[in-house]
C-alpha positions as CSV (number, residue, x, y, z in Angstrom):
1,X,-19.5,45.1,-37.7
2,X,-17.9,48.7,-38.3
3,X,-14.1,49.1,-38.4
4,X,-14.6,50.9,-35.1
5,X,-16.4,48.5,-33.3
6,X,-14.0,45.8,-35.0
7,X,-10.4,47.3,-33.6
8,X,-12.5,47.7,-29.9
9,X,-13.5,43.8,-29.6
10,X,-9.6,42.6,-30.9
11,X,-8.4,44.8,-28.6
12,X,-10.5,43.5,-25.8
13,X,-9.8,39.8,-26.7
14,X,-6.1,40.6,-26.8
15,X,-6.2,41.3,-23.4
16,X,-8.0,38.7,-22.2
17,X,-5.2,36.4,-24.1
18,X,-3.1,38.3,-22.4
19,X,-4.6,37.7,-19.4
20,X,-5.1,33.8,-19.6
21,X,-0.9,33.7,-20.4
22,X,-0.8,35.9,-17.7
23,X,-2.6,33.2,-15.6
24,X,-0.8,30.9,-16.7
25,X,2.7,32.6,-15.8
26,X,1.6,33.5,-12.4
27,X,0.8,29.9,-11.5
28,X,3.5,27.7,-13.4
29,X,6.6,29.7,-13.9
30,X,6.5,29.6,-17.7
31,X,9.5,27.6,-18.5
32,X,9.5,25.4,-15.4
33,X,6.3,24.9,-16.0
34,X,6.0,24.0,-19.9
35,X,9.3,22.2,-20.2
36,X,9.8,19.9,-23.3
37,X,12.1,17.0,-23.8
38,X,12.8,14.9,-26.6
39,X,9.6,12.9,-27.1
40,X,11.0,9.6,-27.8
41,X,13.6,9.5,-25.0
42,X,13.6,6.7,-22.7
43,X,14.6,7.0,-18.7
44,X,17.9,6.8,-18.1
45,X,19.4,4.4,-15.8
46,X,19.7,7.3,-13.4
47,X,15.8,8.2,-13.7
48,X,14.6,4.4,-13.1
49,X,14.6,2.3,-10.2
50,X,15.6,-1.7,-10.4
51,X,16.3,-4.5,-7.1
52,X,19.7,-4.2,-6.4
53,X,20.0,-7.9,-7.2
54,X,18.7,-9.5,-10.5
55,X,15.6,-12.0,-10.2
56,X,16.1,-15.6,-9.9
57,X,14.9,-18.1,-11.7
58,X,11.7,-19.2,-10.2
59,X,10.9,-22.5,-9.7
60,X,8.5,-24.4,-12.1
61,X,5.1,-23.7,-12.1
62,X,1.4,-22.9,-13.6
63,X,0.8,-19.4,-14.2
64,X,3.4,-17.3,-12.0
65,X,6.1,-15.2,-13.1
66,X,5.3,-16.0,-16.7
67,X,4.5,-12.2,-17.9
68,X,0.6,-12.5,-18.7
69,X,-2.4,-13.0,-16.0
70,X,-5.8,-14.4,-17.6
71,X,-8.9,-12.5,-16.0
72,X,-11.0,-15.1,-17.6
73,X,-12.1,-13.1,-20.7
74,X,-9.0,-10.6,-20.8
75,X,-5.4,-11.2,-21.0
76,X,-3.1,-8.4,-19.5
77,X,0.6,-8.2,-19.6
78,X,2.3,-5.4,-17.2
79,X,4.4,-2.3,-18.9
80,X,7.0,-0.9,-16.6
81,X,8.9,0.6,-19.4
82,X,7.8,4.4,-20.4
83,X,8.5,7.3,-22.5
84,X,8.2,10.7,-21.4
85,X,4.9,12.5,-22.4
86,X,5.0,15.6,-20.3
87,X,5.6,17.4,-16.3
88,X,3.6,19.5,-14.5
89,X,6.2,21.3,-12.3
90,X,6.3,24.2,-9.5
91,X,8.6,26.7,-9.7
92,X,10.1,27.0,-6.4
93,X,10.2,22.7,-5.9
94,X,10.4,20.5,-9.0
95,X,10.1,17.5,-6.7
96,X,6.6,18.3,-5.9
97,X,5.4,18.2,-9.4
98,X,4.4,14.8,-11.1
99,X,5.4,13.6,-14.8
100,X,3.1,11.7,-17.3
101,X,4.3,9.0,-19.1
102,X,3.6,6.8,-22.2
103,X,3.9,3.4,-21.9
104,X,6.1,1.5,-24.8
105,X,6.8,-2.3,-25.6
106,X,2.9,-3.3,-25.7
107,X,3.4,-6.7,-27.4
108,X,1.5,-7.2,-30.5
109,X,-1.9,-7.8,-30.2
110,X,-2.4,-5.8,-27.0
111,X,-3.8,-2.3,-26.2
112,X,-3.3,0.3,-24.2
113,X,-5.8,1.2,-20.7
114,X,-4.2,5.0,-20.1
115,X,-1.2,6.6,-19.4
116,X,1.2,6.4,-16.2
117,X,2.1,9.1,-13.7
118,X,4.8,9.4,-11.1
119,X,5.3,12.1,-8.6
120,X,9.0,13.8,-9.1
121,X,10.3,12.9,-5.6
122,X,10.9,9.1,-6.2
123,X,13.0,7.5,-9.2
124,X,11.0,6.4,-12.0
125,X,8.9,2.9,-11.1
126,X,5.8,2.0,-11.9
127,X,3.8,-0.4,-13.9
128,X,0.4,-0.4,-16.3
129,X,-1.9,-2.9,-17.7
130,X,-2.1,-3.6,-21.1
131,X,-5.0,-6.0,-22.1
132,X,-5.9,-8.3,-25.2
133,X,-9.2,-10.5,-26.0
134,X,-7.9,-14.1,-23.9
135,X,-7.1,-17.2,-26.2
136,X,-6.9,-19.5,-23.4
137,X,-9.1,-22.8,-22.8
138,X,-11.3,-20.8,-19.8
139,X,-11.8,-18.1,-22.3
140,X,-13.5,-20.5,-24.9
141,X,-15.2,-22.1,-22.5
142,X,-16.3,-18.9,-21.2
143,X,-17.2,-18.1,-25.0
144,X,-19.3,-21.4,-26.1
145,X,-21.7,-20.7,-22.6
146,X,-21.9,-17.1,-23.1
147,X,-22.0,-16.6,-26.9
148,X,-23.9,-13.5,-27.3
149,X,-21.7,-11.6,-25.0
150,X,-20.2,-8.3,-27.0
151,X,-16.7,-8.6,-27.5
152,X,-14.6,-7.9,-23.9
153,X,-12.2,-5.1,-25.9
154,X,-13.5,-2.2,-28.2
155,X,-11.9,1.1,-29.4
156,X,-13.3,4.4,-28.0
157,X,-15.9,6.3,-30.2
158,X,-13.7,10.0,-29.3
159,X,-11.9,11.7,-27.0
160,X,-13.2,14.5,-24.5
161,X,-10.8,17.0,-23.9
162,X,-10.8,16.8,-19.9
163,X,-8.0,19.5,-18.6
164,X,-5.2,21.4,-20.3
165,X,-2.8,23.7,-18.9
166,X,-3.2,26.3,-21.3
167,X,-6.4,26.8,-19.5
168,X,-7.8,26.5,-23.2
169,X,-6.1,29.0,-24.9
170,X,-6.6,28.3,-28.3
171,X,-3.6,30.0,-29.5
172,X,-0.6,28.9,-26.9
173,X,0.1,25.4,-27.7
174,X,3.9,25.0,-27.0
175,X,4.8,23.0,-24.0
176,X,1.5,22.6,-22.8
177,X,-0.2,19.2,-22.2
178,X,-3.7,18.1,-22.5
179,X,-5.5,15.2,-20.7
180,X,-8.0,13.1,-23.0
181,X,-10.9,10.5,-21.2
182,X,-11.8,8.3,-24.3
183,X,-15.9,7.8,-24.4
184,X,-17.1,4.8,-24.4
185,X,-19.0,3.1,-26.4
186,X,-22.5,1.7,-24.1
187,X,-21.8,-0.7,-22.0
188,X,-18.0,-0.3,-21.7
189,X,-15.9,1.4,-19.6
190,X,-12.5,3.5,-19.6
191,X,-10.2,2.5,-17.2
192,X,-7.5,5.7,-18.0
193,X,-6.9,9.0,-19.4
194,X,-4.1,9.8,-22.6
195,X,-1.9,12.7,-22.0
196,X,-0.6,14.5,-25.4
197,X,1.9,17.2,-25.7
198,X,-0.5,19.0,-29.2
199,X,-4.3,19.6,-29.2
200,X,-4.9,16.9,-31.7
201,X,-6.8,13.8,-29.9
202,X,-5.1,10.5,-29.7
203,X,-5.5,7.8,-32.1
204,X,-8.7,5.4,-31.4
205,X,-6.9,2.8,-32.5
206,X,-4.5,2.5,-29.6
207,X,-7.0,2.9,-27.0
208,X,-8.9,0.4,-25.8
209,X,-12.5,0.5,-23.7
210,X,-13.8,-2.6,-21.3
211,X,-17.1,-4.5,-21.1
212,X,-18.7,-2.9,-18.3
213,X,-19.1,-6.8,-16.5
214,X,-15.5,-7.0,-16.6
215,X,-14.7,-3.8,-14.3
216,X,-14.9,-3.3,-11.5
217,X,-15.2,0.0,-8.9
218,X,-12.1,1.7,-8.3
219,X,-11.4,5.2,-5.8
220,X,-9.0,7.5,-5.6
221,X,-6.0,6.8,-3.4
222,X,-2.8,8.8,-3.4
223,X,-3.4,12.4,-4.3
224,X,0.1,12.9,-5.9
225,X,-0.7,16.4,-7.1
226,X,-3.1,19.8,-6.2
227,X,-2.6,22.5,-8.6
228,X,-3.1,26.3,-6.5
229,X,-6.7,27.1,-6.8
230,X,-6.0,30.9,-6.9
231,X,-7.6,30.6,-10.9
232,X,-10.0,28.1,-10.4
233,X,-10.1,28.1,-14.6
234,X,-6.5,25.8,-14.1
235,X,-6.8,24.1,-11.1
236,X,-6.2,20.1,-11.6
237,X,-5.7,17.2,-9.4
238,X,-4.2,14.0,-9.5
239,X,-4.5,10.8,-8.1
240,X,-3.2,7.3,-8.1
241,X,-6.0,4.9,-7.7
242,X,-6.8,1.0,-6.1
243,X,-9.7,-1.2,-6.3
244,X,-12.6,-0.8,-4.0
245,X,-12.6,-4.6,-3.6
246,X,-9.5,-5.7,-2.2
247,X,-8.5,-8.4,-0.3
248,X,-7.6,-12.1,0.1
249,X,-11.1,-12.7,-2.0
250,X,-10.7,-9.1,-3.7
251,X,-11.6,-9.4,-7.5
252,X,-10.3,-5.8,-8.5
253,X,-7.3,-5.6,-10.4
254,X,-4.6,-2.1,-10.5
255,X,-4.4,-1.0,-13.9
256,X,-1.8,1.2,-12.6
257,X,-3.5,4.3,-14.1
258,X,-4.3,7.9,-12.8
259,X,-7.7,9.5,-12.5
260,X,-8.1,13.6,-12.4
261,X,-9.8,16.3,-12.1
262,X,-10.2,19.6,-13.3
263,X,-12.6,22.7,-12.8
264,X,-13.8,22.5,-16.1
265,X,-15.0,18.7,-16.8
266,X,-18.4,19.1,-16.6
267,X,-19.4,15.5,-15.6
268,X,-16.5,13.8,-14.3
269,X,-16.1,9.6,-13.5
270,X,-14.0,8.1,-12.2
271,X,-11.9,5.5,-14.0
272,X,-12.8,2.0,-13.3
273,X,-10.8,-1.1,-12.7
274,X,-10.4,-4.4,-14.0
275,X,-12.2,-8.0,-12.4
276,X,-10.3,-10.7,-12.0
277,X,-13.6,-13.3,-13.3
278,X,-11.4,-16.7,-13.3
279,X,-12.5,-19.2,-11.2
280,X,-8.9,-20.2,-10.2
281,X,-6.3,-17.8,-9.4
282,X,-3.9,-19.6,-11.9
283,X,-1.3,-16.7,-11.3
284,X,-0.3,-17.2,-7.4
285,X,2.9,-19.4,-6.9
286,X,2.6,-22.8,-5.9
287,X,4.4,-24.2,-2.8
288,X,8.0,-24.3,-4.2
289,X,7.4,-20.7,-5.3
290,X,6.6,-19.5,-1.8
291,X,9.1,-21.0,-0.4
292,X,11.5,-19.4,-3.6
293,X,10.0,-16.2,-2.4
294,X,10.2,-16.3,0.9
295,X,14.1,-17.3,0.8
296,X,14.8,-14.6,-1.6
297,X,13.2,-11.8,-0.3
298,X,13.0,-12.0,3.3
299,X,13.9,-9.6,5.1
300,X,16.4,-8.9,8.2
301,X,14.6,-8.1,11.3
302,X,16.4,-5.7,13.6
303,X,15.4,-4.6,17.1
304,X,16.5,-2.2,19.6
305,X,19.8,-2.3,21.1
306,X,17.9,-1.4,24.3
307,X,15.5,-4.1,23.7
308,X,14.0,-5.8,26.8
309,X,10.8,-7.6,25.3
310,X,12.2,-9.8,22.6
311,X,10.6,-12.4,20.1
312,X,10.5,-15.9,20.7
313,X,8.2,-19.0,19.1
314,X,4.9,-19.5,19.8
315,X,6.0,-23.1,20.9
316,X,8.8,-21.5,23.3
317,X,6.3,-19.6,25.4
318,X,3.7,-22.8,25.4
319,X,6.5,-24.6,26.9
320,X,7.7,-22.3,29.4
321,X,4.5,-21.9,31.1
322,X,1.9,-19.7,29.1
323,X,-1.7,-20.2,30.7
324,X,-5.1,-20.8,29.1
325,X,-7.6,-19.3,31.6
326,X,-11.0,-19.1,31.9
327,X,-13.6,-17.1,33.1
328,X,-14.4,-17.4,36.5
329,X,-11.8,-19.8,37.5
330,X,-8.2,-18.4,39.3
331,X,-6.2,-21.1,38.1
332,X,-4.9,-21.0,34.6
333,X,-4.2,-24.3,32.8
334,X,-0.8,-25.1,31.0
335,X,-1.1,-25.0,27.3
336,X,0.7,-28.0,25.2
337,X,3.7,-27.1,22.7
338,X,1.5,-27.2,19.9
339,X,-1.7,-25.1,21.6
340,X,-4.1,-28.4,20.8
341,X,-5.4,-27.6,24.2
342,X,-6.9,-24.2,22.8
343,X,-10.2,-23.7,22.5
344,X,-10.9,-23.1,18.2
345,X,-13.3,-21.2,16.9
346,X,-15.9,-18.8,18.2
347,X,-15.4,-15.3,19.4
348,X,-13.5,-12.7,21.3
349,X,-16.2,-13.3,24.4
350,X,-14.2,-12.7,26.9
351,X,-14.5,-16.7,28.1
352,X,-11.0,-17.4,27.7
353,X,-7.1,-15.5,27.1
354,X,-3.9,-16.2,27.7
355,X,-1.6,-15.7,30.4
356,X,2.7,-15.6,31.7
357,X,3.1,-18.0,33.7
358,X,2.5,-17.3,37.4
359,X,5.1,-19.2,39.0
360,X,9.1,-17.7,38.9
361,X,9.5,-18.1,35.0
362,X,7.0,-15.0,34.6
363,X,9.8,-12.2,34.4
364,X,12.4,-14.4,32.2
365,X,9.5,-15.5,29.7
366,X,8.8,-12.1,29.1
367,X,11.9,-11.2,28.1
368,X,11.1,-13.8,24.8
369,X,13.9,-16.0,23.2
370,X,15.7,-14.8,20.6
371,X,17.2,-18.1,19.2
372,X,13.9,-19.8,18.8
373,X,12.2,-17.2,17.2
374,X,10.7,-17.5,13.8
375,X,8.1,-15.1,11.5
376,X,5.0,-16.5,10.3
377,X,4.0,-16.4,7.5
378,X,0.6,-16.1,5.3
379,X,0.4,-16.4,1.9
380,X,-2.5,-14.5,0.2
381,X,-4.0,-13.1,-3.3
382,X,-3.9,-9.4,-3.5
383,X,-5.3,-7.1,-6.2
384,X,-7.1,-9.7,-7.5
385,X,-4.4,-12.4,-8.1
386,X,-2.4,-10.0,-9.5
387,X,-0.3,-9.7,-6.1
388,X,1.0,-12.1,-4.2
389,X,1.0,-10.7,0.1
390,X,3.6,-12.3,1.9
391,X,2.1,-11.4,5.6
392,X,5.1,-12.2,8.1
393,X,4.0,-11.8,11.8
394,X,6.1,-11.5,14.7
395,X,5.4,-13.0,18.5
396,X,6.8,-11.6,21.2
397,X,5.7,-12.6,24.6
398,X,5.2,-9.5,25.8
399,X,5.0,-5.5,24.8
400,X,6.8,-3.0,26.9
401,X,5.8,0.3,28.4
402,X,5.7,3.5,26.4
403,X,8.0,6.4,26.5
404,X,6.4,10.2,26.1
405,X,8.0,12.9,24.4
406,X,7.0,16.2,25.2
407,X,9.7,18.8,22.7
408,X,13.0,18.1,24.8
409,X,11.3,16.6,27.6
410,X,11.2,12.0,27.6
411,X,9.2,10.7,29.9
412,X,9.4,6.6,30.4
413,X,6.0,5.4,31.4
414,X,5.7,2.6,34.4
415,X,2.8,0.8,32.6
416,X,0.8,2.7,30.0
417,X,1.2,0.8,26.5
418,X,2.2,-2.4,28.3
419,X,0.4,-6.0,28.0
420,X,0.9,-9.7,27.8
421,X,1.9,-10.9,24.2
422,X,2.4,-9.0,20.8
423,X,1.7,-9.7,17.4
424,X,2.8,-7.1,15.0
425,X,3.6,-7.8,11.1
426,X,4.6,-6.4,7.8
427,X,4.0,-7.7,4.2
428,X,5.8,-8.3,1.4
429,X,4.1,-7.3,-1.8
430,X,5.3,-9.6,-4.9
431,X,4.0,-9.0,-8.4
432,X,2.9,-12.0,-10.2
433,X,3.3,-11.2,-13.3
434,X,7.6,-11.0,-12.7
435,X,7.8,-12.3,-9.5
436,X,9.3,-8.8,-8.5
437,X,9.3,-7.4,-5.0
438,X,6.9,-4.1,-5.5
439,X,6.1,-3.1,-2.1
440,X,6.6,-3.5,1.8
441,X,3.7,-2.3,4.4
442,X,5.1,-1.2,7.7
443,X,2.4,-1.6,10.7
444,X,2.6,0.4,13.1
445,X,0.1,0.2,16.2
446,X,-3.0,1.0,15.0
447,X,-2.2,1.9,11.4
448,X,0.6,1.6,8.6
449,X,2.1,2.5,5.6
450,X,2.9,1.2,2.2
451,X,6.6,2.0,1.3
452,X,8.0,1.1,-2.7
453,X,10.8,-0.8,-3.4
454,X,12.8,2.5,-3.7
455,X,12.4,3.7,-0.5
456,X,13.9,0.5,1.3
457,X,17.3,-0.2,2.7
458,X,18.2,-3.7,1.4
459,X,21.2,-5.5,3.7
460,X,22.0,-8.5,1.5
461,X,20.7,-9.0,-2.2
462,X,17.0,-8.3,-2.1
463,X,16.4,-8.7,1.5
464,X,15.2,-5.5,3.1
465,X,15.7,-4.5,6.8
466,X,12.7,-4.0,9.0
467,X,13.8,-2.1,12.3
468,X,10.9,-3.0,14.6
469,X,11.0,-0.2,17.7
470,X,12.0,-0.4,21.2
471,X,9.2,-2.0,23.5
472,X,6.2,-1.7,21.2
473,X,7.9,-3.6,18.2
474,X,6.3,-1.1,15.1
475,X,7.8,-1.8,11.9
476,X,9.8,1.3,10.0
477,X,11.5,1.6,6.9
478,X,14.7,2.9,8.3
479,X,16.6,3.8,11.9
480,X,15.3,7.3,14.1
481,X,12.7,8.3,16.8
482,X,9.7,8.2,15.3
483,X,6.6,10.1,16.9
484,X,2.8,8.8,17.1
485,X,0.9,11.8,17.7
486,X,2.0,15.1,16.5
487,X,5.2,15.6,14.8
488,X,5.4,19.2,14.5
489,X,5.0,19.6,18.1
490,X,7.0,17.1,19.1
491,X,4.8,15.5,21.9
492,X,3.5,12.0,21.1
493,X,4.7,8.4,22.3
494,X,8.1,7.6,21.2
495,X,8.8,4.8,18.5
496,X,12.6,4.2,18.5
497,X,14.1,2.2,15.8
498,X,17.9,1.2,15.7
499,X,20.1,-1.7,14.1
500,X,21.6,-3.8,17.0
501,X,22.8,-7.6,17.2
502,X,19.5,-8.4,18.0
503,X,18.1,-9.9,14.3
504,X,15.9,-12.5,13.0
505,X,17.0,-13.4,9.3
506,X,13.2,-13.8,7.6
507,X,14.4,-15.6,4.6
508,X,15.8,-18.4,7.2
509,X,14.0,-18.2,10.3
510,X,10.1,-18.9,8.8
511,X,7.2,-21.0,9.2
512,X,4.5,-21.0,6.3
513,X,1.2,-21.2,8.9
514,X,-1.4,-20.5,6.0
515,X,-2.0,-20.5,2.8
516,X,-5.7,-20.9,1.5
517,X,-5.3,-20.2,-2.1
518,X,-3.5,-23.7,-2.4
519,X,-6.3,-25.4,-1.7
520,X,-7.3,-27.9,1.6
521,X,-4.4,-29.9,3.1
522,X,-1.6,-28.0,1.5
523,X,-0.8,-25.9,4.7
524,X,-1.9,-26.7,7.8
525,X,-2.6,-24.4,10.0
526,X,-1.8,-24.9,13.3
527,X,-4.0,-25.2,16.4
528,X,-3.0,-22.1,18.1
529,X,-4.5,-20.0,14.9
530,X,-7.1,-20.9,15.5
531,X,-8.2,-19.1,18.8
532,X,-10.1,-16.6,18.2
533,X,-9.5,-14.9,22.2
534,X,-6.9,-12.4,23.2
535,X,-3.5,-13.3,23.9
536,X,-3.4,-11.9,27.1
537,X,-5.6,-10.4,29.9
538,X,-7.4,-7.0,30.1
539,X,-5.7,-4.8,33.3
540,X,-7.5,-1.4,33.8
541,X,-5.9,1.0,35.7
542,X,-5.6,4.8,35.9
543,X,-4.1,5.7,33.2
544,X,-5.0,9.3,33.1
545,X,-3.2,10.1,36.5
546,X,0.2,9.0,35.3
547,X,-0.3,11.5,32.2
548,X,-2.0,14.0,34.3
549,X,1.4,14.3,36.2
550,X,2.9,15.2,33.1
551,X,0.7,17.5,31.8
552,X,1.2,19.7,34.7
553,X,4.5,20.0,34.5
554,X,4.0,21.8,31.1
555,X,3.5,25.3,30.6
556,X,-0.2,26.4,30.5
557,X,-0.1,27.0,27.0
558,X,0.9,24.0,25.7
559,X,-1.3,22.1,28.3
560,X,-4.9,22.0,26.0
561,X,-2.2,20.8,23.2
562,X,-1.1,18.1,24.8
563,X,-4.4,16.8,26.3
564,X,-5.9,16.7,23.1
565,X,-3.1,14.4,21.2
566,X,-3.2,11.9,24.6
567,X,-7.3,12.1,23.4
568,X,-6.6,10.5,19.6
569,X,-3.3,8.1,20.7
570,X,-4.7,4.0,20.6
571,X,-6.7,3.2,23.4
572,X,-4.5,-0.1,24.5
573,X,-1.9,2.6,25.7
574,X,-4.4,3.3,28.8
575,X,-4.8,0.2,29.7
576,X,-3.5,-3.8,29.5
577,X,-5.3,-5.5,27.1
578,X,-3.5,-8.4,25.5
579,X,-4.3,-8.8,21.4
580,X,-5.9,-11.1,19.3
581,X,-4.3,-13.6,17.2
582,X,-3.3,-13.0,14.1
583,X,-6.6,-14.5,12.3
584,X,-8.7,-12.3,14.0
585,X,-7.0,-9.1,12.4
586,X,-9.0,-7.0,9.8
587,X,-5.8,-7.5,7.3
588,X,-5.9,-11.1,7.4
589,X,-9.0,-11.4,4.7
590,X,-8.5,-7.6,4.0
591,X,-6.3,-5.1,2.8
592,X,-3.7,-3.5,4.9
593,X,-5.3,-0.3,6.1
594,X,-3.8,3.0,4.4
């Protein structure tokens, strides 16, 4: 090449250098973006997140709360204690960036599945897998029928470099991180990615890939961050993942790792998770464990101070007059204390439901009763025995009408959202490994959300508060008017949720109704469970008028608006149509849907 031609092409690949930092100031902010700590510093107190009570001591058991869950083959022990790696922040909100994290105190003989990532708007909590070839009886068991199986662990044969925010750069190193998916050796799987702060790959020693038979399918869940496309050369996302399989016979198991993408990784896949392959779920809490849990953890239920329609027993309303009709006959029959007059089994045919009674008790039974009421509860796996659900359901008798917000403008309803009987829950999400409260899931008509830990308010030790709202008994998080339909406009149905005198103490007031894991004859279920009809008859009226009314009051140019959030609100608000039981719900054998 002549000196000429030389000086021309470093010129020209100075500029694009130039360019690609240029890039990269543009869309990170330079120093917000590629900020370094100390790399062996350890959250503070202030940057993690704890119970504001310690754990107890559970009572004795097999496998629960004892730190390690056999999977049969594998043994896995959960890490909740990290050690910064490196942030990916924006420049005009630091919260909405996410931070990568190392995790530290693998006991010996364990290895690493990937890295951790948190989103910066909640304190640091969070947990990954760490797995070892199992020692236990099963395992050899497992071993002597199955002794040309591979071993269930092996190292990675390299790293691919997947994503780094220098947007490859080869010269521009400081502060940047890159993101590493191990290869696998055939038949295995990775079930994470390694972050590092230097364009050196990880070690393969302290990696770990998985027998492809003991995985299992995993998708993409949370996306917890979405870099601005504008140079498509550094956008990156990522999420949080779950199991495909999930469930109360879910196998999948939450590593607790992240999956991601960038623009340039050619042939991306998604991280797998791990199979639970043991025939016995040795890692769910017995009886005396439930019941520990249950006592411990449950929450405070509050309702409205405006309340009308309040909870009572199942029992209470049997013996105050509840009706089992039929179809085709006008009379209703009087249902025994413990529903053995109920009809088990079957389907929602339409043959039978339940009814107020029709004589002068009607109006007061609706109206519930407070002092006999109790939560139900269902134990179940979840995450592959890794979880333990605490499902706590609520009866009330009956579900009040709505209440319509339109911006300043509330509109009580006379019947839309009303019917006979309500069953609405939430859950309690227990890790078995600690017995530590992880999670609570909020349902809320004809969805729900999974809150952490963090985001609860906690009235006595470890025993959230659950504000179920005014007439249609959703479960939030915390006090306010909450709106199902669209918030920004303001116009939905009204969900209001306030602390009052009107409670139910969870960790007190509780009946265990279910509990399958345990085996036949542990729990038994009682008769009213299992009917599989609506609690309550099916009432169609005209709906539509009532709302038409308010439309035209609106302004014209809100009027389309309107119309077409009354289109997408739950179909039981145009109508009466009592609910099912709480064995006929999709979460009962699933997962909560969110």
């Amino acid at each position: 090449m002549r000196e000429n031609d030389r000086f021309v092409f470093e010129r020209e690949r100075e500029r694009e250098r130039e360019r690609e930092r240029e890039i990269g100031r543009m869309m990170f902010g330079c120093q917000c973006f590629h900020r370094r700590r100390v790399p062996n510093l350890l959250p503070t107190e202030n940057d993690a997140f704890s119970l504001p009570a310690p754990i107890p001591t559970w009572p004795q058991g097999k496998g629960f709360a004892t730190g390690r869950i056999s999977l049969r083959e594998i043994e896995v022990v959960e890490i909740t204690k990290f050690e910064f790696i490196w942030e990916y922040n924006f420049p005009k909100d630091k919260r909405k960036g996410v931070t990568f994290y190392k995790p530290v105190g693998i006991p010996n003989g364990f290895f690493s599945l990937g890295d951790y990532c948190q989103s910066n708007d909640q304190p640091l909590r969070g947990f990954v897998l760490a797995a070892r070839e199992a020692t236990s009886p099963e395992s050899e068991y497992s071993c002597i029928s199955n002794q040309d199986k591979p071993p269930a662990l092996l190292k990675p044969l390299d790293y691919t470099l997947a994503w780094c925010s220098n947007g490859g750069n080869e010269e521009d190193f400081v502060g940047c991180g890159f993101f590493w998916l191990p290869l696998s050796p055939k038949g295995y799987k990775a079930l994470g990615f390694m972050v590092t702060i230097k364009p050196d790959k990880p070690e393969l020693e302290e990696f770990r890939c998985v027998r492809a038979d003991l995985t299992d399918k995993c998708e993409n869940y949370r996306l917890m961050l979405d870099s601005n496309n504008s140079f498509p050369e550094l956008a990156f996302r990522v999420w949080t993942t779950r199991p495909s399989d999930r469930g109360l016979n879910g196998k999948g198991v939450s590593v607790g790792t992240f999956s991601c993408t960038s623009y340039w990784s050619s042939e991306e896949e998604l991280p797998s998770c791990l199979k639970n392959l043991s025939p016995t779920l040795q890692a769910m809490p017995n009886m005396d464990q439930g019941h520990a849990l249950i006592r411990h953890y449950g929450p405070t239920i509050f309702f409205h101070p405006d309340e009308v329609y309040l909870p009572s027993s199942v029992s209470w309303f049997f013996k105050n007059g509840a009706l089992l009709c039929r179809s085709g006959e006008s009379v209703g029959e009087a249902i025994d204390a413990g529903g053995s007059n109920l009809p088990g089994g079957g389907s929602n045919d339409g043959a039978y439901w339940i009814d107020l009674p029709s004589d002068d008790r009607r109006e007061r039974v609706k109206k519930g009763d407070l002092e006999s009421a109790v939560v139900y509860v269902h134990l179940k796996p979840a995450l592959g025995g890794t979880f333990t659900d605490i499902v706590m359901w609520v009866f009330c008798p009956f579900n009040g009408p709505a209440t319509l917000k339109v911006g300043v403008m509330n509109r009580p309803l006379s019947k839309i959202g009303q019917h006979v009987c309500d069953w609405e829950h939430f859950t309690l999400r227990i890790s078995n490994f600690t017995g530590e409260l992880w999670s609570v899931y909020f349902s809320q008509h004809s969805g729900g959300k999974w809150m952490d830990a963090s985001d609860l308010e906690f009235i006595e030790g470890n025993k959230a508060i659950i504000y179920l709202s005014k007439n249609g008994h959703a479960s939030f998080p915390h006090p306010g008017s909450y709106i199902q339909g669209s918030t920004k406009l303001g116009i939905g149905v009204r969900n209001d949720a306030a602390r009052s005198n009107y409670y139910v103490d969870s960790s007190t007031c509780y009946k265990i109704m279910a509990a399958e894991y345990l085996g036949e004859g542990i729990v038994r279920e009682p008769c009213w469970l299992q009917f599989m009809r609506k609690w309550g008859p099916t009432v169609v009226y005209d709906s539509r008028a009532e709302l038409g009314k308010i439309i035209n009051l609106l302004p014209l140019a809100l009027r389309n608006s309107v119309e077409n959030i009354f289109d997408k609100l739950p179909v039981e608000l145009y109508g009466e149509n009592g609910p099912t039981g709480p064995k006929e719900k999709n979460n009962w054998e699933g997962d909560e849907r969110s």
